[in-house]
C-alpha positions in Angstrom: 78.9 -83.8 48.6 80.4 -86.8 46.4 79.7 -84.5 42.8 78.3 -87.6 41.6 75.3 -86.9 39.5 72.5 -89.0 40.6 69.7 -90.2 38.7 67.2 -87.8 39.0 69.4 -85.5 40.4 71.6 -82.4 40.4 74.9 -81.4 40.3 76.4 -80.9 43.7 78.2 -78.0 44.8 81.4 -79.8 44.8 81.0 -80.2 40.9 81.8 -76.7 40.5 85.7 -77.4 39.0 83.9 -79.2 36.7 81.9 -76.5 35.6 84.5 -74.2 35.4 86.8 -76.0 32.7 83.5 -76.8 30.6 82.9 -73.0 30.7 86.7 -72.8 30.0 86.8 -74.5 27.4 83.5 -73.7 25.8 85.3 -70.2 25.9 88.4 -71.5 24.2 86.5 -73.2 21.5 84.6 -69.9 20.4 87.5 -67.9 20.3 89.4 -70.4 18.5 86.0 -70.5 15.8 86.2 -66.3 15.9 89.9 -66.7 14.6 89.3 -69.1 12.2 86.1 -66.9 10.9 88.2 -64.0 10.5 90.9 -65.7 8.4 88.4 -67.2 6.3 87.2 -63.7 5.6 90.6 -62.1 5.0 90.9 -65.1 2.4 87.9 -63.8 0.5 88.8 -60.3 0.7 92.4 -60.9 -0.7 91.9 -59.9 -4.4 93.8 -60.3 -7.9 94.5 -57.4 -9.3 96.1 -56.6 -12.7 97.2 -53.1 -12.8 98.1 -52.2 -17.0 100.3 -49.4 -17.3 101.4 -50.4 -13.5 105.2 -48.8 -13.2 104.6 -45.4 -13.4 104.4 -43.0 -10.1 100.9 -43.4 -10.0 100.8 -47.5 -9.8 104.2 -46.9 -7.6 102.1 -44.3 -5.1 99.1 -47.3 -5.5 100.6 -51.0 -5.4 101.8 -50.5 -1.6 98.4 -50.3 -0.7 97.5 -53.1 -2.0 99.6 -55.3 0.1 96.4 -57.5 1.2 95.9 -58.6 -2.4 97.7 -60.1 -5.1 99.0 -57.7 -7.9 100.2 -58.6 -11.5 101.6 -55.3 -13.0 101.8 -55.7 -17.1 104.8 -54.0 -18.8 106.5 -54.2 -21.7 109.5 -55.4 -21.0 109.6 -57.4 -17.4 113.2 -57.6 -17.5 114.2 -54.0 -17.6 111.5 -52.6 -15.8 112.7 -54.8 -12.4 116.4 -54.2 -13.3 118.3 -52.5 -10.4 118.9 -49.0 -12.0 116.7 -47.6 -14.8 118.0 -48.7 -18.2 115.9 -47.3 -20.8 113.5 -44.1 -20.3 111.3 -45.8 -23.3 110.5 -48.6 -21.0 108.8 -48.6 -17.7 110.6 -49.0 -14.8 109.7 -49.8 -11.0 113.6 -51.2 -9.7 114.4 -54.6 -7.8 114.1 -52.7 -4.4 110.8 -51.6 -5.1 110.3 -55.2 -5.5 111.4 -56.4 -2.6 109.7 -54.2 -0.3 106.5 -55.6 -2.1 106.4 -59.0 -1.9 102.5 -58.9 -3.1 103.7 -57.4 -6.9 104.8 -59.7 -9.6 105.6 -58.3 -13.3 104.3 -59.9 -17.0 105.4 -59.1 -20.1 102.7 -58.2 -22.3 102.2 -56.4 -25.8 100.3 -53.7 -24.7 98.0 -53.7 -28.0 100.8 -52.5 -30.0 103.7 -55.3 -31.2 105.8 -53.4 -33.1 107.0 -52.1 -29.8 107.4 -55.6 -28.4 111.2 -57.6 -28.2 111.2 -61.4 -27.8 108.2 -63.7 -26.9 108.0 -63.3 -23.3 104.2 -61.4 -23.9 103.0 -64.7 -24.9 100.2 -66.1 -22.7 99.7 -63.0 -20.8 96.1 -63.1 -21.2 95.4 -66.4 -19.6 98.2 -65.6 -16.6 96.7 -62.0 -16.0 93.4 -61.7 -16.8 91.7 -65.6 -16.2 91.9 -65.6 -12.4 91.5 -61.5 -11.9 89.4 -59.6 -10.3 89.4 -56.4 -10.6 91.9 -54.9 -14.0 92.5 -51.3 -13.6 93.6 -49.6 -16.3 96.7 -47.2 -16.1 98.3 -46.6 -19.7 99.4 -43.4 -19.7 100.8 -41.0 -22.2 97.5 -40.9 -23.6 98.8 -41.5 -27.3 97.3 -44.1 -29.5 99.1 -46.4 -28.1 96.5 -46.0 -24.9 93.7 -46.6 -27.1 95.3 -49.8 -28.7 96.0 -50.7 -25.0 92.2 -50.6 -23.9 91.2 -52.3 -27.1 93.2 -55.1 -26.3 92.2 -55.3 -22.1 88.9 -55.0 -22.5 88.6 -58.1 -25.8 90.1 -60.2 -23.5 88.6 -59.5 -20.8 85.4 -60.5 -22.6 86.9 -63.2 -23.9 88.4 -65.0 -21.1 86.9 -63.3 -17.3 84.0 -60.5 -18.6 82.8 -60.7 -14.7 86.3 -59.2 -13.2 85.8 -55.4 -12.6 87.1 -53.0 -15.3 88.4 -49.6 -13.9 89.8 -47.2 -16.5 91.6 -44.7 -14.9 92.1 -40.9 -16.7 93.3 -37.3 -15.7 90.8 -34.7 -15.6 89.8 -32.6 -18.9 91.7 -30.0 -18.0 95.0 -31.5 -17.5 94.8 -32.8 -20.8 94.2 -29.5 -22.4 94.8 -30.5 -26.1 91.8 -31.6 -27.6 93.6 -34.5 -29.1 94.1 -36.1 -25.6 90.5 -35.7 -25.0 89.2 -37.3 -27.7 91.3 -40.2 -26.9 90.1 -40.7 -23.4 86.6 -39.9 -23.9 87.4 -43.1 -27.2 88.5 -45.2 -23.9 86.2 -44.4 -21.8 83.1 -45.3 -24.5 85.0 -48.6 -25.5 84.3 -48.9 -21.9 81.1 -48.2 -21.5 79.7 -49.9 -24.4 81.2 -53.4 -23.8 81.4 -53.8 -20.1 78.9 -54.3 -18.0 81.1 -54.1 -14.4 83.0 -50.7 -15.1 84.1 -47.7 -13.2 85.6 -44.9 -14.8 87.1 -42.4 -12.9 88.8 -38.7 -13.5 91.1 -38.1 -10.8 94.1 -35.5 -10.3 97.2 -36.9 -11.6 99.5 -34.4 -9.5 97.2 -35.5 -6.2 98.1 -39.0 -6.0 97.5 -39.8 -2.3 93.7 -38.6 -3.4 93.9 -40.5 -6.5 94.6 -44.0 -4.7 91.9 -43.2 -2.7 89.3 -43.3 -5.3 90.6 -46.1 -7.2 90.7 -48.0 -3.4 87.0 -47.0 -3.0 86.3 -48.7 -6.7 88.1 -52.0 -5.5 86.7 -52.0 -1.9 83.2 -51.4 -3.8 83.7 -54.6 -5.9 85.1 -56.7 -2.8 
C-alpha cells in the first residue's frame, strides 16, 4: 500500500492520484494541441484578396464578409474615395466609417488601365503591393464602358506577370440587364481575355439588383479556391 512501484511490479491502488493528474494532464495537453490545430488552420484559410472596382454597392454589400481575410480594394483615387462625405460622383467612394467598421479593408490607388483619368503618382507600384502576395483578384469594374475592358487588360497582364497562380474571378451582370448590344460585346471581350489567358478563372453572371445572392456566388468561387 506504499504506491511504490516495485521491480517487477504493479502500481498499487494507492497510486491512483497519480493516475489521475497524468490522465489530467494528458487531457490538457490534447486540448491545448486541438487549439493550436485550429489556429493554424484559420491561418491558412485567411486569404488576400484584391477586389478592382471595389467601392461600389456591390463590393460594399461583399467586403463585410470577408472579414476573415485580408482585402486590398483598388480605386482611383484613395484619398477621396475614404474621405468622410462623398466628394466627387466621378470617383468611387466607400467613406471613413465604412472603414472603420472594416478593419480587414485597406485602399490602393491604381490606374485602372486608363491614365488619362489618373491625378498624381500615388498608382505607382500597385502591381507589386496588390497583386504579388494575392490570392484570389476578383474583378468588379463596372460601368461596362471601355474603360472596363482597359481595366481587365491591365489585371489580367499583371497577373501573369507577377502571381498567374492567384485565382481570377471576373464578375458581370446577366445578358439581359445589359440589354444594349454594346455592353455585351464588351463583357463577352472580358470574359474571352479571361478565358484565353488564365488558367485559374471563374467567371460568373449574377443579378446585380440581388446582391445578398450575388455575394453568395462569388463567396462559393473563393471558398472553392481556399
Amino acid at each position: 500500500g506504499s504506491g511504490v512501484l516495485e521491480q517487477g511490479g504493479a502500481f498499487s491502488p494507492g497510486q491512483s492520484g497519480i493516475t489521475t493528474t497524468n490522465a489530467m494532464m494528458k487531457l490538457i495537453f490534447l486540448q491545448t494541441i486541438a487549439i493550436l490545430s485550429s489556429f493554424q488552420i484559420k491561418c491558412v484559410e485567411a486569404l488576400n484578396i484584391v477586389l478592382a472596382g471595389g467601392t461600389g454597392s456591390l463590393a460594399k454589400t461583399l467586403i463585410p464578409k470577408l472579414h476573415e481575410h485580408d482585402v486590398t480594394v483598388l480605386c482611383r483615387n484613395a484619398f477621396l474615395a475614404a474621405a468622410p462625405a462623398r466628394v466627387s460622383s466621378d470617383y468611387g467612394w466607400v467613406g471613413q466609417s465604412f472603414l472603420d467598421k472594416n478593419e480587414h479593408v485597406k485602399l490602393r490607388d491604381w490606374d485602372g488601365g486608363d491614365l488619362l483619368d489618373i491625378v498624381g503618382q500615388d498608382f505607382l507600384g500597385w502591381q507589386e503591393d496588390a497583386l504579388q502576395k494575392a490570392d484570389v483578384v476578383v474583378n468588379l469594374v463596372g460601368g461596362f464602358t471601355e474603360q472596363r475592358v482597359m481595366a481587365t487588360e491591365r489585371i489580367i497582364r499583371e497577373s501573369l506577370r507577377l502571381n498567374p497562380s492567384a485565382l481570377q474571378v471576373c464578375i458581370s451582370p446577366l445578358e439581359e440587364e445589359l440589354k444594349r448590344k454594346v455592353l455585351i460585346d464588351r463583357v463577352k471581350k472580358c470574359e474571352d481575355m479571361y478565358s484565353g489567358n488564365c488558367f485559374n478563372v471563374s467567371c460568373l453572371r449574377l443579378e446585380y439588383n440581388r446582391e445578398e445572392d450575388a455575394c453568395a456566388s462569388i463567396l462559393d468561387a473563393i471558398g472553392n479556391h481556399a
